[in-house]
C-alpha positions in Angstrom: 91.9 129.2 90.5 93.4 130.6 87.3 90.8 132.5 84.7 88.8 129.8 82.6 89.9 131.2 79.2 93.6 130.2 79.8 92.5 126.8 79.9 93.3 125.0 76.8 92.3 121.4 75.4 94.5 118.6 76.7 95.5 114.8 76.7 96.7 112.5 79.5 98.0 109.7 77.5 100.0 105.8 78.9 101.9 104.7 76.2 102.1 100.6 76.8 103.9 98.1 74.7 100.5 96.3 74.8 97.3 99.2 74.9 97.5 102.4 74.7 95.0 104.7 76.5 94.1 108.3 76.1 92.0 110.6 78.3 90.6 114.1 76.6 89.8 116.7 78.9 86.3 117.4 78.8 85.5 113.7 77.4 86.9 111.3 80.1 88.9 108.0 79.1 88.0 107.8 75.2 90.9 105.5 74.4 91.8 102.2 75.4 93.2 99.8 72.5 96.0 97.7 71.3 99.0 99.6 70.9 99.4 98.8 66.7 100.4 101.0 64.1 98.5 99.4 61.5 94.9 97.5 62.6 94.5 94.0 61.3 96.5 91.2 60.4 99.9 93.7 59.1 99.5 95.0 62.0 102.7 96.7 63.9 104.2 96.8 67.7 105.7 100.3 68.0 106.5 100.2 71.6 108.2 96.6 72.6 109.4 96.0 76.4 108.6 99.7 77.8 110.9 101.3 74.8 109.5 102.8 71.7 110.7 101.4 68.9 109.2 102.8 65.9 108.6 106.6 66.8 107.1 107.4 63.4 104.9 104.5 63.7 103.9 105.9 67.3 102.9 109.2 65.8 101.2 107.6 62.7 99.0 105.4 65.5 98.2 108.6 67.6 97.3 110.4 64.4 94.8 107.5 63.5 93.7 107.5 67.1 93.7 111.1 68.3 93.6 113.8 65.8 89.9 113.7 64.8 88.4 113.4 68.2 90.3 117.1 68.8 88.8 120.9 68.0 89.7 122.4 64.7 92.4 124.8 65.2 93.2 123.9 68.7 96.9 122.9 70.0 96.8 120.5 73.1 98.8 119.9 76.5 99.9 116.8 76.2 100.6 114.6 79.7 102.4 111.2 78.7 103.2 108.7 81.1 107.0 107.5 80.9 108.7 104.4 82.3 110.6 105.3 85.8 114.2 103.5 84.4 115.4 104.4 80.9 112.8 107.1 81.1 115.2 109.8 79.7 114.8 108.0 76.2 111.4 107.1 76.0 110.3 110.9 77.3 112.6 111.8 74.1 110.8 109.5 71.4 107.3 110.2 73.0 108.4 114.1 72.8 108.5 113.5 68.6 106.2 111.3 68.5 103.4 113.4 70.1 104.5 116.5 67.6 102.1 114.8 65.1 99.0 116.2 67.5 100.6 119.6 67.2 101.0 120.1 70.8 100.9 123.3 72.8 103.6 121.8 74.9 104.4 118.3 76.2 104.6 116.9 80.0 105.9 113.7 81.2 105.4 111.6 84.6 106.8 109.0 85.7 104.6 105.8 85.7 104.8 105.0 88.9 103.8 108.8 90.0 101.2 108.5 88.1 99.6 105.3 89.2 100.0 107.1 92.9 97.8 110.3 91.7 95.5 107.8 89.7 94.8 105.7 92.8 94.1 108.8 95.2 97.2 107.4 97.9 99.3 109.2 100.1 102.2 110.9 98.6 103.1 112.2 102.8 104.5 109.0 103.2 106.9 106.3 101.6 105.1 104.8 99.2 106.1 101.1 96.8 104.4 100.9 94.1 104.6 97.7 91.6 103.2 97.9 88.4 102.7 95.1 86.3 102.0 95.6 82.4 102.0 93.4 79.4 105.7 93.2 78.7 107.7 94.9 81.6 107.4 95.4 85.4 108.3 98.0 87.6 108.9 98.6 91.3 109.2 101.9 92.1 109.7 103.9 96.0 108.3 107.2 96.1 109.3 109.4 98.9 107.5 112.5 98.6 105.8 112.1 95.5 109.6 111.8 94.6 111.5 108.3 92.9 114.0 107.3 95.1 114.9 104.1 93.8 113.5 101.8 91.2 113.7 98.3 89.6 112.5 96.4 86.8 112.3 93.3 84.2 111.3 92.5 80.9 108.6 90.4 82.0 104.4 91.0 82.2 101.3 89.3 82.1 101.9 88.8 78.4 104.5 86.3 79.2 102.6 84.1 81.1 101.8 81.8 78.6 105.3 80.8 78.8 106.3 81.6 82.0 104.6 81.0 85.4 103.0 83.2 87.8 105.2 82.2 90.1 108.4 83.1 88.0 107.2 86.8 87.6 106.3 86.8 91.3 109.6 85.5 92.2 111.0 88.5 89.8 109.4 91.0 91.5 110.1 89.7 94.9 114.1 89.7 94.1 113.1 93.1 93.3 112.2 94.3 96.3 114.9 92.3 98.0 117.4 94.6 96.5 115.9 97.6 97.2 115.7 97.0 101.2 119.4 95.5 100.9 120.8 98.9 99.2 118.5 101.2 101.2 120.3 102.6 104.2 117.3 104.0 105.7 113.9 102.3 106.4 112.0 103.8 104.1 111.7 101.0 101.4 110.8 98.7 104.4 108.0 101.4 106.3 106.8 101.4 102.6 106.8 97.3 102.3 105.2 97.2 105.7 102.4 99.4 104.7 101.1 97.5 101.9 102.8 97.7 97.7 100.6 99.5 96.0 100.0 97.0 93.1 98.9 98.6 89.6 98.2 97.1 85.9 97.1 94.5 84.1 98.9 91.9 86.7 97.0 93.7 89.2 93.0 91.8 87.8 95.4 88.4 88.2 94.4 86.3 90.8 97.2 83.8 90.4 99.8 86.8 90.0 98.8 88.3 93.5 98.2 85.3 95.5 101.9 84.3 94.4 103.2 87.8 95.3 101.5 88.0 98.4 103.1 84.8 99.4 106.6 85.9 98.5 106.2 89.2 100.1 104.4 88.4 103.3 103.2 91.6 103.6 99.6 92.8 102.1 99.3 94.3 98.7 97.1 97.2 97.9 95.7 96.5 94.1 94.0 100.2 93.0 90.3 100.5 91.6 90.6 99.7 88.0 94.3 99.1 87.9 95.3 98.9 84.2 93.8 102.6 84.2 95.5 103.9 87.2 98.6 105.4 85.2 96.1 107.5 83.1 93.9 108.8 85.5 96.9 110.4 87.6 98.3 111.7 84.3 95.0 112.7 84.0 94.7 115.0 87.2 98.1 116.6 86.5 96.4 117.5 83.1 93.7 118.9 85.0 96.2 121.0 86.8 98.6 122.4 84.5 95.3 123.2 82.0 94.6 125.8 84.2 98.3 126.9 84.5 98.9 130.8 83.3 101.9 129.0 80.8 99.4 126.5 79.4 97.3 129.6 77.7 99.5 132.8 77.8 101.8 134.2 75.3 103.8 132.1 73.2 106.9 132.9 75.6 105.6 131.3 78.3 104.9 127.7 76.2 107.1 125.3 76.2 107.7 121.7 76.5 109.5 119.7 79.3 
């Protein structure tokens, strides 16, 4: 293990169009709240379908949220979940917005990566994970820790006053009918046949998983406390890279990724 004093303060942080949660090293899971720029009736929706929107307004919110519950003086690692597809612009807006926390250098992981680490599963073998937020879903194959292919839609437990279980269900279901169509190999269907790993908010919906277990015919695998499962993982790279010789040496060696 790398000396204690290069270890320096960190975040793991899951940016979601509907809550956004934060876990401080040292302090465990201190946030876990509506992603809003402003509280209260004016209140405003930085980060709409997976995409954020309004990056000042993201760094004004994680300035609200974050900045007094970090040491004086200190500059943090930042771990920030990103969305698998279209993940090259969000990591970019997250990037600026996170610069208002005066980071020491900034890390992103996919979602779906993250869910994996969060829920403790096996990374040796192919793995389908389906996450199910607010206002997007994703279904992701990880070979190797590695995305090979993903998929998603604009549609989440949020939706579901207007839509029915069994329409999202059906979405992620032609999903996954793609994916084994376009794969070659049978890793998307070893992965299928193991069990989907099944991850937020859809995840503590009886209705959503009884309809996706129908459409799937094979078992799902819904992780201990599922809407946190994305921070957690980002949480035990944090715990990693903390450690890392980069993370406290010289100024050379920081950087952000």
């Amino acid at each position: 293990m790398w000396p204690l004093r290069r270890s320096c303060p960190g975040i793991a942080l899951d940016l979601g169009s509907a809550r956004t949660r934060a876990w401080v090293a040292g302090r465990g899971l201190v946030l876990d709240v509506p992603t809003v720029t402003f509280p209260g009736t004016g209140a405003a929706y930085p980060i709409q379908r997976g995409t954020i929107v309004d990056t000042p307004g993201t760094a004004r919110m994680l300035a609200r949220l974050l900045v007094h519950r970090l040491p004086r003086l200190t500059r943090p690692l930042i771990v920030v979940t990103a969305p698998v597809l279209d993940g090259v612009a969000f990591r970019a807006e997250a990037r600026a917005a996170v610069q208002v926390l005066r980071p020491r250098g900034v890390l992103t992981v996919p979602g779906a990566r993250a869910v994996a680490l969060g829920a403790g599963a096996d990374l040796s073998r192919p793995l389908l994970v389906i996450d199910i937020g607010a206002q997007l879903t994703e279904v992701v194959l990880l070979v190797d820790g590695a995305v090979v292919d993903a998929r998603r839609t604009a549609l989440g437990t949020g939706d579901l006053d207007t839509a029915a279980p069994a329409d999202l269900a059906e979405a992620v279901a032609a999903m996954v009918t793609a994916m084994l169509r376009q794969d070659r190999t049978t890793l998307t269907l070893d992965a299928l046949h193991r069990g989907a790993l099944l991850a937020g908010g859809g995840a503590l919906r009886p209705d959503v998983v009884f309809q996706l277990t129908g459409r799937l015919h094979t078992p799902l695998r819904p992780v201990a406390a599922p809407h946190t499962a994305a921070v957690r993982g980002a949480a035990t790279l944090l715990r990693s890279a903390r450690a890392h010789p980069s993370a406290g040496g010289p100024p050379a060696l920081r950087g952000t990724r």
